[in-house]
C-alpha positions as CSV (number, residue, x, y, z in Angstrom):
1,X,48.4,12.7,-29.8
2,X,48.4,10.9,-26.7
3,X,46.5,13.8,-24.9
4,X,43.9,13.0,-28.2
5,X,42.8,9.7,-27.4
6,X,42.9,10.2,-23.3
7,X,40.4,12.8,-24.4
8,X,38.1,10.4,-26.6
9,X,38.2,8.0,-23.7
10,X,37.2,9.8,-21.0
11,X,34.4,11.1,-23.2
12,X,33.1,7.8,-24.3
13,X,33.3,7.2,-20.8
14,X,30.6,10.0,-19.4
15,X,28.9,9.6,-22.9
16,X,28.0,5.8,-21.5
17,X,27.3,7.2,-17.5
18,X,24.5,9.4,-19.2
19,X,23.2,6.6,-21.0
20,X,22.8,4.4,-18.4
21,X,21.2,7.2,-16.3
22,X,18.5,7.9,-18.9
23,X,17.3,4.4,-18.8
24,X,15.8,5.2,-15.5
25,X,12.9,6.6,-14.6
26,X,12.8,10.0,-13.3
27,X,10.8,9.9,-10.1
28,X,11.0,13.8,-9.6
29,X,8.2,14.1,-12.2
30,X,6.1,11.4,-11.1
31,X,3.5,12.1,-8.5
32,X,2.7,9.2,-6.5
33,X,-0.7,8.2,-4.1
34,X,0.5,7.7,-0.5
35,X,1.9,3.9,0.7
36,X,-1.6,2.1,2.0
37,X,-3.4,-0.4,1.7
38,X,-7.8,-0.6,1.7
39,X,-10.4,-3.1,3.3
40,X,-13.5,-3.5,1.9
41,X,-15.9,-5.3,3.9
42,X,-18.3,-7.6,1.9
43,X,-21.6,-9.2,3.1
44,X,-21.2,-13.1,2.4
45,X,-25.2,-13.0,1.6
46,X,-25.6,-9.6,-0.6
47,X,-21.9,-9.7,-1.7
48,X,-22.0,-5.7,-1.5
49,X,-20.4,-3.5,0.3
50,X,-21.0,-4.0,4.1
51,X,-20.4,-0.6,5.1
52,X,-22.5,1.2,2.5
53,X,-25.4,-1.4,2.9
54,X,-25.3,-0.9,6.6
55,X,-25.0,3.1,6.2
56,X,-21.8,3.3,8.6
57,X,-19.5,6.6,8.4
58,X,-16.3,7.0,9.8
59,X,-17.8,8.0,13.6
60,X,-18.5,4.3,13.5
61,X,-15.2,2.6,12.1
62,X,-12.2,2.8,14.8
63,X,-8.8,0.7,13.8
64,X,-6.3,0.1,16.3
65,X,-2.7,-0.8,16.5
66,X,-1.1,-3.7,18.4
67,X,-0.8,-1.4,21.4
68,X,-4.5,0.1,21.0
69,X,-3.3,2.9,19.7
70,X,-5.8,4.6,17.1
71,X,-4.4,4.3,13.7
72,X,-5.5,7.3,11.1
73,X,-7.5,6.0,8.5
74,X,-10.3,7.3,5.7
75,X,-13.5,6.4,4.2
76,X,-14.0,6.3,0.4
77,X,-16.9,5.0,-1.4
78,X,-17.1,2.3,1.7
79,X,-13.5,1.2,1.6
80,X,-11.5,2.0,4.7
81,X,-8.3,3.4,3.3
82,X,-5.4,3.2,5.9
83,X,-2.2,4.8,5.1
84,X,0.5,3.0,6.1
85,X,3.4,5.7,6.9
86,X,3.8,5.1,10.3
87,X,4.7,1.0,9.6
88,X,4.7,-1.1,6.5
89,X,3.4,-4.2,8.6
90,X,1.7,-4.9,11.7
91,X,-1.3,-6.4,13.9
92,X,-4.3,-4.2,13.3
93,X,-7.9,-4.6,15.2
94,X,-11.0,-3.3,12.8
95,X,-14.0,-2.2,14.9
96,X,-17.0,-1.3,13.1
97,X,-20.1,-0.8,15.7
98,X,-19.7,-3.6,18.1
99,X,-17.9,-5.6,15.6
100,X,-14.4,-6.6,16.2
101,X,-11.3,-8.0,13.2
102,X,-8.1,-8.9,13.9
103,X,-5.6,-8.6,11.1
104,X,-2.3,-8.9,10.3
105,X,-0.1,-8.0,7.2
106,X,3.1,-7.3,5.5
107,X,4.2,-6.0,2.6
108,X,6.2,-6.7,-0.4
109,X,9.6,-5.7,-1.5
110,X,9.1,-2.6,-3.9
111,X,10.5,-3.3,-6.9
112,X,12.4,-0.2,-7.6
113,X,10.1,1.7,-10.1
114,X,8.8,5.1,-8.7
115,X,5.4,4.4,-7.1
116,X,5.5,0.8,-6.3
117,X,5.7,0.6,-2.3
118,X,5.1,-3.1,-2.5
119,X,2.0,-5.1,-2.3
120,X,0.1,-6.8,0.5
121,X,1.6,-10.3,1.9
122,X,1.3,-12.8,4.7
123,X,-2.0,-11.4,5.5
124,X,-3.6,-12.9,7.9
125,X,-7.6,-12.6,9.2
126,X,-7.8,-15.4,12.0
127,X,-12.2,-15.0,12.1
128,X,-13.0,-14.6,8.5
129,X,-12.6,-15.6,5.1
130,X,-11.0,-12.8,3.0
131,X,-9.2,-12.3,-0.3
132,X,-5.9,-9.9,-1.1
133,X,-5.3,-8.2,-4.4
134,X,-2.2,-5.6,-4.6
135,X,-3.1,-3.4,-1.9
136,X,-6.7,-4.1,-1.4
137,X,-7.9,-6.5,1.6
138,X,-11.7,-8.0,1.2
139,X,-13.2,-9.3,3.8
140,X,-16.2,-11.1,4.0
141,X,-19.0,-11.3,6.6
């Protein structure tokens, strides 16, 4: 009898491990965009997209690190999508043409679900008003 309810126990037991495992989400299946962030440049007088209004491509768009290193980047639809696998935070210069942005940013804390890598903080753009949403950075010109 005794070995009965050892038996029932320690069943109950792994019955309420796999219960608690199920709440969570399986990441395995999920598949996830890469940890980033995007500037869109916006003309203050047109309010469109600066790069698309001024025809620039990715020969003319250079963005390097605090110790001018080039950082890899990519050019959708006139955002500048820069992946951020190397470091989630840092001092970045933006040069488009002859134009020159210094930026800084952070990011959040992910919050444990499977594609959340955080959101953009403590950004900072000493020479230009700007705006942050998630992972997208506007600034304005």
């Amino acid at each position: 009898m005794k070995a009965k309810w050892i038996l029932i126990l320690v069943s109950l037991f792994l019955i309420n491990c796999n219960i608690g495992d199920a709440s969570k989400e399986d990441c395995s299946t999920v598949s996830c965009l890469e940890m980033g962030y995007s500037i869109e440049l916006i003309s203050k007088d047109s309010e469109a997209n600066w790069i698309i209004e001024k025809v620039y491509t990715e020969e003319d768009i250079q963005v390097l690190n605090a110790e001018e290193e080039i950082v890899p980047f990519s050019l959708h639809n006139g955002n500048i999508w820069i992946p951020a696998s190397n470091s989630n935070h840092g001092m970045h210069t933006l040069i488009v043409d002859e134009l020159e942005i210094p930026y800084s940013y952070d990011f959040t804390e992910p919050d444990g679900s499977c594609c959340d890598f955080g959101d953009l903080k403590d950004v900072i753009v000493p020479n230009n008003e700007f705006k942050v949403s998630d992972f997208q950075l506007e600034i304005f010109l």
